[in-house]
C-alpha positions as protocol buffer text, in pm:
chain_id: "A"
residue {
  index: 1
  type: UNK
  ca { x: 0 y: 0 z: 0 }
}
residue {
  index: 2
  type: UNK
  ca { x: 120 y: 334 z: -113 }
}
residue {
  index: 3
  type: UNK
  ca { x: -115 y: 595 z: -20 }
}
residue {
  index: 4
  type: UNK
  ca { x: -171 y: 477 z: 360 }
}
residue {
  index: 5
  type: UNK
  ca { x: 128 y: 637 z: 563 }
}
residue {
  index: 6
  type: UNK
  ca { x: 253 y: 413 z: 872 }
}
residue {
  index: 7
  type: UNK
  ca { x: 82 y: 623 z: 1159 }
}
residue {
  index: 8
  type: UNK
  ca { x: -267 y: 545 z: 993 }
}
residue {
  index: 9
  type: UNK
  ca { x: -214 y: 154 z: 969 }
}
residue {
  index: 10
  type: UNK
  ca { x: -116 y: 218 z: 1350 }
}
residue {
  index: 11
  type: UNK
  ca { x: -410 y: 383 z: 1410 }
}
residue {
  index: 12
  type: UNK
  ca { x: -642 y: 180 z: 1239 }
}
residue {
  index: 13
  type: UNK
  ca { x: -447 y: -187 z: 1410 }
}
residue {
  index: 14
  type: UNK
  ca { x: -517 y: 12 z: 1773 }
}
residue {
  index: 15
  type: UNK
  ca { x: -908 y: 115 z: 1658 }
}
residue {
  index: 16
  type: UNK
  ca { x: -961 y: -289 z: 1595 }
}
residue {
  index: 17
  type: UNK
  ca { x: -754 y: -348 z: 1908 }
}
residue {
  index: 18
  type: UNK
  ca { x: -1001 y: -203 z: 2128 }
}
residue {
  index: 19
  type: UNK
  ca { x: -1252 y: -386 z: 1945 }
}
residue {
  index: 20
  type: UNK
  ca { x: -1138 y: -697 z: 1984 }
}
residue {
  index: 21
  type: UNK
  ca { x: -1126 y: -769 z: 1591 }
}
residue {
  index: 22
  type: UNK
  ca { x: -820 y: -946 z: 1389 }
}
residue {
  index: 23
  type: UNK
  ca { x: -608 y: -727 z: 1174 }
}
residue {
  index: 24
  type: UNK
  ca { x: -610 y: -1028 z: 981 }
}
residue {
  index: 25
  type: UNK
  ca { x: -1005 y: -1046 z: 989 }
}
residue {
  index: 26
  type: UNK
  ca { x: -947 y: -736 z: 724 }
}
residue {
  index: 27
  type: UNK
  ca { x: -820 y: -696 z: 353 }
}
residue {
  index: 28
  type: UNK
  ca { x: -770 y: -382 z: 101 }
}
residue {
  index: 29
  type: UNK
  ca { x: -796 y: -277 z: -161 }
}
residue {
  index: 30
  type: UNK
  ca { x: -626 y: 25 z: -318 }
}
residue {
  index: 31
  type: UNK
  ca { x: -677 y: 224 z: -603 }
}
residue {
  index: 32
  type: UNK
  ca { x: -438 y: 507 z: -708 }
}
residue {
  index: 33
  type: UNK
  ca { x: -587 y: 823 z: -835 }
}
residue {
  index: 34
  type: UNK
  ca { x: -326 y: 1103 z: -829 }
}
residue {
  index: 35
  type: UNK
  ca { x: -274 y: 1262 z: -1149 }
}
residue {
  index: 36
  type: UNK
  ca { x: 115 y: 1247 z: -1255 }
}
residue {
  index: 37
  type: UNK
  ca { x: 6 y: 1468 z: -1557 }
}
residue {
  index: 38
  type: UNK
  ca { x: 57 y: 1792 z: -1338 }
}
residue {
  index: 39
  type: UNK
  ca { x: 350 y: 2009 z: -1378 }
}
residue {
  index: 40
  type: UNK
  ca { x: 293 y: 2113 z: -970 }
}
residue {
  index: 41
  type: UNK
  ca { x: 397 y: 1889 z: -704 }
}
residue {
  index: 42
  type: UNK
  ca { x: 76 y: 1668 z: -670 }
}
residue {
  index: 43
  type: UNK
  ca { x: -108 y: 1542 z: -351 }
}
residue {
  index: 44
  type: UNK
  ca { x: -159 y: 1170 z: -375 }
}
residue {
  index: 45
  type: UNK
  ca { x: -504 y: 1044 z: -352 }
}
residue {
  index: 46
  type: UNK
  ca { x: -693 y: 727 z: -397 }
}
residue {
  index: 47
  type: UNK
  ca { x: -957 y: 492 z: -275 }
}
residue {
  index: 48
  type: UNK
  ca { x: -938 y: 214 z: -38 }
}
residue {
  index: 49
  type: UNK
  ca { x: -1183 y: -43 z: -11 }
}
residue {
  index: 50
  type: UNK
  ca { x: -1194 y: -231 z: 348 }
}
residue {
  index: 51
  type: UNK
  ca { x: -1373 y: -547 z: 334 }
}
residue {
  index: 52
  type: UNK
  ca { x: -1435 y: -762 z: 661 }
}
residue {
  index: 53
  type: UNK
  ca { x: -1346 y: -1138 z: 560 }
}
residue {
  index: 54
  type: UNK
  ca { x: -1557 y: -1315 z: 805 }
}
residue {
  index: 55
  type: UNK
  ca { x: -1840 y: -1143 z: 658 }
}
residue {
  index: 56
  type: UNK
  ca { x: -1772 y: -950 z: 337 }
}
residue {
  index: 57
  type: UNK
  ca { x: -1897 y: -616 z: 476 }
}
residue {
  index: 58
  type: UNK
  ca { x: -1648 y: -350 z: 302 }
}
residue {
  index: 59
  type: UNK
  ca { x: -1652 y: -2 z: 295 }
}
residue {
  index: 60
  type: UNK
  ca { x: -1456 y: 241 z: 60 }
}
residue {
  index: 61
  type: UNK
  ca { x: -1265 y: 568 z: 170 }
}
residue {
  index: 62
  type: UNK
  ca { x: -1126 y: 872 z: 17 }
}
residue {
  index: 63
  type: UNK
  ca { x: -719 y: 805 z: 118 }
}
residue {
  index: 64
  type: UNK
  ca { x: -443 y: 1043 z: 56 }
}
residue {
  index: 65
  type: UNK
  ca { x: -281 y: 1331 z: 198 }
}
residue {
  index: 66
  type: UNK
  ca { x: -543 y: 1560 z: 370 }
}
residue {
  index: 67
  type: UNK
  ca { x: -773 y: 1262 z: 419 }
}
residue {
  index: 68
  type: UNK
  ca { x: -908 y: 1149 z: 730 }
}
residue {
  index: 69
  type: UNK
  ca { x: -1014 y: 778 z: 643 }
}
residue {
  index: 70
  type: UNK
  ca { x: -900 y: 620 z: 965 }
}
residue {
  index: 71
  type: UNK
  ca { x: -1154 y: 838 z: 1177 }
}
residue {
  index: 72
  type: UNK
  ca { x: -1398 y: 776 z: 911 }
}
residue {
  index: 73
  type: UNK
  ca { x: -1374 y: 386 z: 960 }
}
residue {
  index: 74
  type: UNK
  ca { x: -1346 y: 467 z: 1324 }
}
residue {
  index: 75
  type: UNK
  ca { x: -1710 y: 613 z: 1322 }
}
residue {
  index: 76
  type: UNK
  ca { x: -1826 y: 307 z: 1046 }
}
residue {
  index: 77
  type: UNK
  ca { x: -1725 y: 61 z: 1288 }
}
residue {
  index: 78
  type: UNK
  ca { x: -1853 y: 191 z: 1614 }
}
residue {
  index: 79
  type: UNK
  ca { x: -2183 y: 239 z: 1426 }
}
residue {
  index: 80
  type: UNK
  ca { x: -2212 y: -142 z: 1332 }
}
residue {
  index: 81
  type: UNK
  ca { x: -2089 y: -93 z: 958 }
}
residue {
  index: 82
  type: UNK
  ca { x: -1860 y: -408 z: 962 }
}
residue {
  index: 83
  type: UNK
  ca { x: -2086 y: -650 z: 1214 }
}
């Protein structure tokens, strides 16, 4: 994974953590959307799909720099998105 900077796989490892959930329980998907085409140094950006294994329940999230997708699956899970 490109796009995902060390501190936000942390962050999202700790958020299942404290839900008692497998990192393993979890795969992604990336998909790379920054445009190389610009003559201006470019902010990456992309999607990333997060898909629960033990039930195929997946959500997809805006990733990149200026992004807050961790937070954002933060709030999915705690609301019952991935159960």
């Amino acid at each position: 994974m490109e796009l995902i900077e060390p501190d936000e796989m942390r962050k999202f490892q700790a958020i299942l953590k404290n839900h008692q959930i497998t990192f393993t329980d979890f795969s992604f998907s990336e998909i790379d959307t920054t445009d190389p085409k610009t003559d201006e140094i470019y902010a990456l950006q992309g999607f990333l799909n997060v898909t629960r294994k033990s039930n195929g329940l997946s959500k997809e999230y805006l990733i990149g720099d200026g992004t807050a997708w961790v937070s954002q699956f933060q709030k999915d899970l705690d609301e019952g998105a991935f159960t």
